[in-house]
KEBAZA-25932 format. One record per residue (C-alpha): residue number from 1; residue in three letters; x negated, y negated, z negated. Coordinates in steps of 0.25 Angstrom, whole numbers, plus 5000, padded with zeros to 4 digits. Layout:
<nodes>
<node><n>NUM</n><res>Ala</res><X>X</X><Y>Y</Y><Z>Z</Z></node>
...
</nodes>
This chain:
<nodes>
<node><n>1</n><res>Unk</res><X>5072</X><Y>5100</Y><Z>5012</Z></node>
<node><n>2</n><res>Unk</res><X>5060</X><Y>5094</Y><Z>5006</Z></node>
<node><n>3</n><res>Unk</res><X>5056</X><Y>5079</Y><Z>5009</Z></node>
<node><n>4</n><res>Unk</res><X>5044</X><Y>5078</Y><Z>5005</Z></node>
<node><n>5</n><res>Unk</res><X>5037</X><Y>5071</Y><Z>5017</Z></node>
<node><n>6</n><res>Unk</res><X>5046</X><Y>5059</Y><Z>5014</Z></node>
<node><n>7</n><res>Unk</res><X>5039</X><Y>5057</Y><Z>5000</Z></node>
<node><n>8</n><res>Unk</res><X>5029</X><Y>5045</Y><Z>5000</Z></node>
<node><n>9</n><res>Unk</res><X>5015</X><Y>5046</Y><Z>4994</Z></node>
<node><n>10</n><res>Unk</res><X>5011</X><Y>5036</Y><Z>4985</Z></node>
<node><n>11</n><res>Unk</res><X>4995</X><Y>5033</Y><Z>4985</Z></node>
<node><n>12</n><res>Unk</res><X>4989</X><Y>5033</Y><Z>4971</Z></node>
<node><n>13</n><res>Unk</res><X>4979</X><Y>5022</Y><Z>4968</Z></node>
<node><n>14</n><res>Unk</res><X>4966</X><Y>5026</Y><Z>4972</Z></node>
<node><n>15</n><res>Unk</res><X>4972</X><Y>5035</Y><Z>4984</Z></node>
<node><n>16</n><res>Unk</res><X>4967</X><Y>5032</Y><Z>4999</Z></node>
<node><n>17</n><res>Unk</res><X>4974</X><Y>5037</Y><Z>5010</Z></node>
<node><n>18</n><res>Unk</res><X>4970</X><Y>5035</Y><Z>5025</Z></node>
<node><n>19</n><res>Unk</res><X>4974</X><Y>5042</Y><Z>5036</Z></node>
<node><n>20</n><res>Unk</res><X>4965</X><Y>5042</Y><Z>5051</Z></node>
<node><n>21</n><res>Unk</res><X>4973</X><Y>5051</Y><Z>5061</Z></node>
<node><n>22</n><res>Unk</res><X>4978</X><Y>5063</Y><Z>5054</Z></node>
<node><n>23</n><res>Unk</res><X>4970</X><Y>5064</Y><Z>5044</Z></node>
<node><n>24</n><res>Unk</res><X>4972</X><Y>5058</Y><Z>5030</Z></node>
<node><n>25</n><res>Unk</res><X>4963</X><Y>5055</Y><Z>5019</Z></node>
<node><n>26</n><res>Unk</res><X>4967</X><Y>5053</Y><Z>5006</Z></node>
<node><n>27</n><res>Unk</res><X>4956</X><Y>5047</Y><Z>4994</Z></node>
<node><n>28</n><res>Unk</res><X>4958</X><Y>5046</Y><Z>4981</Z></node>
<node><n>29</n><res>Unk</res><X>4948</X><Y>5047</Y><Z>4967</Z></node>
<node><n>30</n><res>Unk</res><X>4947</X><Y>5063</Y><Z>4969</Z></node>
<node><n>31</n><res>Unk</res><X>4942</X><Y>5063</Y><Z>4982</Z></node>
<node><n>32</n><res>Unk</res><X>4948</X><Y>5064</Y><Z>4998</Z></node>
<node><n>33</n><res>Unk</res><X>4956</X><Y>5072</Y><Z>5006</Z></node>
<node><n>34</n><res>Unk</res><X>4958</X><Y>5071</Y><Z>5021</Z></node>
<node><n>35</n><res>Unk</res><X>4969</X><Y>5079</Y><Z>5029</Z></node>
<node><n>36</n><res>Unk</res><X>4975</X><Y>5080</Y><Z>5042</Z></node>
<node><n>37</n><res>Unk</res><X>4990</X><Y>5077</Y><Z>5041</Z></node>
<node><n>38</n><res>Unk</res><X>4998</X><Y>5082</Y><Z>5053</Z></node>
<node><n>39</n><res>Unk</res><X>5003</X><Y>5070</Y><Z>5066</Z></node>
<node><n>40</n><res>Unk</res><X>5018</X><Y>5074</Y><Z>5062</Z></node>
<node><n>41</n><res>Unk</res><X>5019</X><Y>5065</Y><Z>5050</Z></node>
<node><n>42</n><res>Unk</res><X>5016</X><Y>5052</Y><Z>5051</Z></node>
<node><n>43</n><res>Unk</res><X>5010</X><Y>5045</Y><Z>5037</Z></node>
<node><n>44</n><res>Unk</res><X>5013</X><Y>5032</Y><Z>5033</Z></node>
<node><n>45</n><res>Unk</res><X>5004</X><Y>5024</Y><Z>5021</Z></node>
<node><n>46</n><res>Unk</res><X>5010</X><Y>5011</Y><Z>5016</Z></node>
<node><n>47</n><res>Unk</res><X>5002</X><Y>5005</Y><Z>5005</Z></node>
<node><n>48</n><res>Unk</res><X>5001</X><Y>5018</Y><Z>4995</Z></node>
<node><n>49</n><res>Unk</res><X>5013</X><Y>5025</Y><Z>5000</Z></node>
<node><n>50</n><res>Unk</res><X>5011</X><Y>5037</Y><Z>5011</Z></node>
<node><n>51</n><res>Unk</res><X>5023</X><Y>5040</Y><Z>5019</Z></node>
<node><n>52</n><res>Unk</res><X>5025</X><Y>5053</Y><Z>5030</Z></node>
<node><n>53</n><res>Unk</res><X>5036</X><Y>5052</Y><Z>5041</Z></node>
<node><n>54</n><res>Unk</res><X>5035</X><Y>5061</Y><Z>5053</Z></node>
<node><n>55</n><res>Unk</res><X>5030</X><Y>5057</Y><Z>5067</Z></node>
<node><n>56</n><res>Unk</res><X>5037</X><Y>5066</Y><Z>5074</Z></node>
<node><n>57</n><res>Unk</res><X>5051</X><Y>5073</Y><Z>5075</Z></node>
<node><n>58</n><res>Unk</res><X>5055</X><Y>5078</Y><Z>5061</Z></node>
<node><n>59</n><res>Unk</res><X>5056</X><Y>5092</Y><Z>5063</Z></node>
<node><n>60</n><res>Unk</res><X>5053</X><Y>5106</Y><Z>5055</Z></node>
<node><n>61</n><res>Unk</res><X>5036</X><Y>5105</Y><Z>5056</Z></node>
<node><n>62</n><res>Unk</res><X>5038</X><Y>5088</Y><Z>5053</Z></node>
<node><n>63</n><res>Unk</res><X>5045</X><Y>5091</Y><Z>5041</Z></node>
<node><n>64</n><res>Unk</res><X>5036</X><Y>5102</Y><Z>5034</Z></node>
<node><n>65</n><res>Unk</res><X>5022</X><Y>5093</Y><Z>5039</Z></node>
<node><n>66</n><res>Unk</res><X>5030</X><Y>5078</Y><Z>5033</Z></node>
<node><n>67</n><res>Unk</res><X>5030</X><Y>5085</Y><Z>5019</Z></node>
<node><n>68</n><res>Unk</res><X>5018</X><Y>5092</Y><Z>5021</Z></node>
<node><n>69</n><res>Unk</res><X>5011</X><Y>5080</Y><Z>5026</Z></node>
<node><n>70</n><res>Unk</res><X>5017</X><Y>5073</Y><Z>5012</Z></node>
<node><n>71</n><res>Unk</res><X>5014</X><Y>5084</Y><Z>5003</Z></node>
<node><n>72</n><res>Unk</res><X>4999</X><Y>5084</Y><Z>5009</Z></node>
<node><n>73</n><res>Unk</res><X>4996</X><Y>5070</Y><Z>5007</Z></node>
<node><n>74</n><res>Unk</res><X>5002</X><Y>5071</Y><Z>4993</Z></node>
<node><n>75</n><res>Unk</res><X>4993</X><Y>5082</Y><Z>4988</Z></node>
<node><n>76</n><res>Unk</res><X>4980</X><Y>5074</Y><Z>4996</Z></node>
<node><n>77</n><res>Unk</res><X>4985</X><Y>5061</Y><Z>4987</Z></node>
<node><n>78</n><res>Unk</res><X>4987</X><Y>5068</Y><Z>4975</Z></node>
<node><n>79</n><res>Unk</res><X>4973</X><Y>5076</Y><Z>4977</Z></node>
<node><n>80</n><res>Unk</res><X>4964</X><Y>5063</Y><Z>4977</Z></node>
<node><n>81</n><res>Unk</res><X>4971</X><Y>5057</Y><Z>4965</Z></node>
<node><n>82</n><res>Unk</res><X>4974</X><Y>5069</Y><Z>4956</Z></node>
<node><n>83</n><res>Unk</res><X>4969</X><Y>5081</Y><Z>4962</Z></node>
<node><n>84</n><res>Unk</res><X>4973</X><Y>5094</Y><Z>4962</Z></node>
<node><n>85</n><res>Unk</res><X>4971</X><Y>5107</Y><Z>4950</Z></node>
<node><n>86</n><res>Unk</res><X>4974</X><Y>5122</Y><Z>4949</Z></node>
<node><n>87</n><res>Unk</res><X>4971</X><Y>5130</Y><Z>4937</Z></node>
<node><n>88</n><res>Unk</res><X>4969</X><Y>5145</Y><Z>4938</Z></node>
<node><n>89</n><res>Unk</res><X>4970</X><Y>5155</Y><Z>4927</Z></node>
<node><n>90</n><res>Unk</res><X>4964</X><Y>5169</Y><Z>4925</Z></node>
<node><n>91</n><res>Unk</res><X>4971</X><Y>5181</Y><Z>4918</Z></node>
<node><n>92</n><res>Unk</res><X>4964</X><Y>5191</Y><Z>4915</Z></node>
<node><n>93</n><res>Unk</res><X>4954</X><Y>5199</Y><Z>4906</Z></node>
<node><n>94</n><res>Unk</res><X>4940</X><Y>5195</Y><Z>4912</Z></node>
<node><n>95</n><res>Unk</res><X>4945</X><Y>5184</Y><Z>4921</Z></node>
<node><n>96</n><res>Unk</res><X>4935</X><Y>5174</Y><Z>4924</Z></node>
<node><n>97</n><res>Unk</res><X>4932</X><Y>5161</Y><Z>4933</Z></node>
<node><n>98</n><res>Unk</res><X>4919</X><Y>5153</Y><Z>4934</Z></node>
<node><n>99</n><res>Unk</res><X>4916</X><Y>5139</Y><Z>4942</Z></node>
<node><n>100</n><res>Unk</res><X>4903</X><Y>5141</Y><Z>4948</Z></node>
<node><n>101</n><res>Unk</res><X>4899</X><Y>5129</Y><Z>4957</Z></node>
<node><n>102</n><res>Unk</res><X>4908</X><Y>5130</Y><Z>4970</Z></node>
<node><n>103</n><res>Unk</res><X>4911</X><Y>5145</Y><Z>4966</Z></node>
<node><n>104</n><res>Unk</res><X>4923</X><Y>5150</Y><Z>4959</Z></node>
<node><n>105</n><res>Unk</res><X>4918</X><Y>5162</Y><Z>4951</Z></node>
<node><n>106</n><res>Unk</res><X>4930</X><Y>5172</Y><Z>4947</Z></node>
<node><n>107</n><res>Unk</res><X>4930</X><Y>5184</Y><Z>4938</Z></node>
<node><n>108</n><res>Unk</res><X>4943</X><Y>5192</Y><Z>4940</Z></node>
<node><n>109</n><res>Unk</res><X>4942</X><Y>5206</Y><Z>4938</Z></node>
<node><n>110</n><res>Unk</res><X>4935</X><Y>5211</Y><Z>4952</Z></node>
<node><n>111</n><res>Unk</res><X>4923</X><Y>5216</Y><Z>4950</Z></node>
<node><n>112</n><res>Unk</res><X>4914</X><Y>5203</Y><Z>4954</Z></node>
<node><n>113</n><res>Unk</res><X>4918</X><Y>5189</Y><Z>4953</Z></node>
<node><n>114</n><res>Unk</res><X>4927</X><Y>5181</Y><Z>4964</Z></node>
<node><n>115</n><res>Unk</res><X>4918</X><Y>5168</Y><Z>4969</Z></node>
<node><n>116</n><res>Unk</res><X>4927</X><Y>5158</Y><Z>4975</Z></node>
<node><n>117</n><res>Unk</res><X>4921</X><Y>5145</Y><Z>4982</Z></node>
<node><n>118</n><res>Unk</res><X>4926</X><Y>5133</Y><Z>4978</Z></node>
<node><n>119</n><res>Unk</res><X>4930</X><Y>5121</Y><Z>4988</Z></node>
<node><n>120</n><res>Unk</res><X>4921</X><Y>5110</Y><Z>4987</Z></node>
<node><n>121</n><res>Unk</res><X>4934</X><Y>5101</Y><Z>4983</Z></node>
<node><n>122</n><res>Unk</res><X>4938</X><Y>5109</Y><Z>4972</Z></node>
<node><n>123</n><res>Unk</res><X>4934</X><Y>5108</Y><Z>4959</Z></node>
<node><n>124</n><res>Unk</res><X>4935</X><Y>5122</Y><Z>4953</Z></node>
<node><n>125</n><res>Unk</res><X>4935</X><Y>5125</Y><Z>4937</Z></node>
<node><n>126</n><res>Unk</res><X>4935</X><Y>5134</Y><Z>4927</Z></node>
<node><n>127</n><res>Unk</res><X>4937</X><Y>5128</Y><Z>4912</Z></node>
<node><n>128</n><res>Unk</res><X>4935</X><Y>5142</Y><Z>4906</Z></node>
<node><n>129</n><res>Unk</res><X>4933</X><Y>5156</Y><Z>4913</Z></node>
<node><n>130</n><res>Unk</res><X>4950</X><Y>5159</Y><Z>4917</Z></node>
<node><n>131</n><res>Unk</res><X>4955</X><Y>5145</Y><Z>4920</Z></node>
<node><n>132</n><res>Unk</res><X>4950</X><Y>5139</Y><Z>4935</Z></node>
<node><n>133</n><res>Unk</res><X>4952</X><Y>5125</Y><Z>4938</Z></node>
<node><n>134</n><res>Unk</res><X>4954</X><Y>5121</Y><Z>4953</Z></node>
<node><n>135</n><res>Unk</res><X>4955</X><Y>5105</Y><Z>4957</Z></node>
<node><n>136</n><res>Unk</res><X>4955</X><Y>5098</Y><Z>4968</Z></node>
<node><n>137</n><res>Unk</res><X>4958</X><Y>5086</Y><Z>4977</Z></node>
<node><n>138</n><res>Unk</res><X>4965</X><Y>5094</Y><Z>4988</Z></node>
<node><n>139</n><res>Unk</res><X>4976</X><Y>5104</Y><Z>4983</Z></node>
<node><n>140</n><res>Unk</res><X>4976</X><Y>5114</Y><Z>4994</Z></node>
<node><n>141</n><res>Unk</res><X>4961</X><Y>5115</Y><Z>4991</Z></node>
<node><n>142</n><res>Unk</res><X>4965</X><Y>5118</Y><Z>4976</Z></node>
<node><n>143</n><res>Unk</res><X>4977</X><Y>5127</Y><Z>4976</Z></node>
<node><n>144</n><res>Unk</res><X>4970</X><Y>5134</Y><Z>4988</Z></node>
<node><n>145</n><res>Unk</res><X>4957</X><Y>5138</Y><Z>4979</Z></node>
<node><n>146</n><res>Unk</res><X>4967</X><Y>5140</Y><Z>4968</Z></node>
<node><n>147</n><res>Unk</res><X>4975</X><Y>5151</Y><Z>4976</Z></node>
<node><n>148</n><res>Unk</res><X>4962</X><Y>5158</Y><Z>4980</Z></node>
<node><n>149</n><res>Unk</res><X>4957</X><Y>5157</Y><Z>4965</Z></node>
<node><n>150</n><res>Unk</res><X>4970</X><Y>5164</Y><Z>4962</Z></node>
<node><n>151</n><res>Unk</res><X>4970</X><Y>5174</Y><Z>4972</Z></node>
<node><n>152</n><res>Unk</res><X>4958</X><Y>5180</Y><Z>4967</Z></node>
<node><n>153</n><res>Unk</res><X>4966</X><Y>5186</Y><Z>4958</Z></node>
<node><n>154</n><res>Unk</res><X>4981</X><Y>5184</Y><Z>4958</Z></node>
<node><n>155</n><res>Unk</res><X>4989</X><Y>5186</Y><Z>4944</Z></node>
<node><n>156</n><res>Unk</res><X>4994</X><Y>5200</Y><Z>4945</Z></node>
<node><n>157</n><res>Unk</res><X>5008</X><Y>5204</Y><Z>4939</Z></node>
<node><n>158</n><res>Unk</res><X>5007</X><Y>5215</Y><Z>4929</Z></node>
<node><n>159</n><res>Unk</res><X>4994</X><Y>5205</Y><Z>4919</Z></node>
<node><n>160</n><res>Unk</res><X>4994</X><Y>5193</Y><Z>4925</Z></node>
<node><n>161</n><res>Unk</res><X>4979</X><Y>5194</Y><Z>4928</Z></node>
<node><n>162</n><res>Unk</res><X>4973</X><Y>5184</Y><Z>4938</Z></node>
<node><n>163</n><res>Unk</res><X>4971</X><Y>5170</Y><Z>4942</Z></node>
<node><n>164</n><res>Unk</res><X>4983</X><Y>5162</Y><Z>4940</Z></node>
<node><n>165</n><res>Unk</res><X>4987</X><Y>5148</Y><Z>4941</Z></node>
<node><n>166</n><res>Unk</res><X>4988</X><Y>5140</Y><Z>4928</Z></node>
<node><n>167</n><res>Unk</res><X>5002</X><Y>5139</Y><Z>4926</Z></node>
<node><n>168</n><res>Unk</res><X>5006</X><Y>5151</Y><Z>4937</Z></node>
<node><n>169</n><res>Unk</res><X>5016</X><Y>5162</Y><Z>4930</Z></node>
<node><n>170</n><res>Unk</res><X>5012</X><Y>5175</Y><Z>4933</Z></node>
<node><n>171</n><res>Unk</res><X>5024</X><Y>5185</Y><Z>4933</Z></node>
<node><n>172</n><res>Unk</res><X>5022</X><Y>5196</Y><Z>4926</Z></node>
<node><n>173</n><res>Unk</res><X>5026</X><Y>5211</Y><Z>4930</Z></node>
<node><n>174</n><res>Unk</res><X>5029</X><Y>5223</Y><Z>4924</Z></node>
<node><n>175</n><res>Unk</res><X>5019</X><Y>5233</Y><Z>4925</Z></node>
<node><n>176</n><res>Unk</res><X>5023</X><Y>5249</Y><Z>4927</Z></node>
<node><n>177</n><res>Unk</res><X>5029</X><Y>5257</Y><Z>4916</Z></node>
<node><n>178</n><res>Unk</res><X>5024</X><Y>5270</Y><Z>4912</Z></node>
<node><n>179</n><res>Unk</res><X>5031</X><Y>5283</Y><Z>4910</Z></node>
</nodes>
């Protein structure tokens, strides 16, 4: 059984953390983020040290939102000090990507080009035409767009064509043997 709820938070300098109701905001050199946290867990800050106990009975739903909770706080701190980056690759003969602006312009074998909008909170791009940069203060944000980016056009078995992640291992299949 995982403990992770039980694992204190340690601040970095620069970080503020302030709390009004549910809501937590957390500030740091790369920007904000704001979140509502569930009533269940109640969180404690002493000096630069975050602490979650529950409020309520610990049962089943408790347990899953304490290490959510934790987990969630974590990636918020670690987002305003550090940020967050994917890196996508294209394979594939032809295979193109472009930054235009706040649009994502992608070249992968249909016959016109994919256009995907870019969040404003995410900095997407391209250092040449098959490798994407995604970064980010908030990590669902970034491994969101990166999972959409990808499913564009998923590696496919038998070439390995496609968007993949930087260091993702594709498994390779077989293809057909003729008579």
């Amino acid at each position: 059984m995982s403990r992770i709820g039980y694992r204190k938070i340690v601040l970095p300098e620069g970080v503020e953390l302030s709390t009004e109701g549910n809501n937590v905001t957390v500030k740091g050199a790369k920007g904000s983020l704001t979140r509502e946290f569930s009533p269940i867990i109640k969180m404690n800050v002493n000096d630069n040290v975050v602490t979650f106990e529950p409020a309520v009975r610990y049962d089943n739903k408790t347990r899953a939102m304490h290490g959510t909770m934790r987990a969630n706080l974590n990636n918020m701190v670690e987002g305003v000090s550090n940020g967050f980056t994917k890196t996508l690759k294209l394979v594939g003969v032809g295979y193109r990507a472009q930054a235009k602006g706040s649009v994502l312009e992608l070249n992968v074998g249909y016959s016109n080009p994919v256009e995907m909008q870019i969040n404003d909170d995410l900095k997407v791009e391209t250092p040449d035409s098959l490798t994407i940069t995604i970064s980010g203060i908030n990590k669902e944000h970034v491994g969101d767009f990166a999972a959409r980016v990808r499913a564009v056009r998923s590696p496919e078995p038998y070439k390995g064509k496609g968007i993949r992640y930087e260091n993702e291992v594709v498994r390779r299949k077989e293809g057909k043997t003729g008579k």
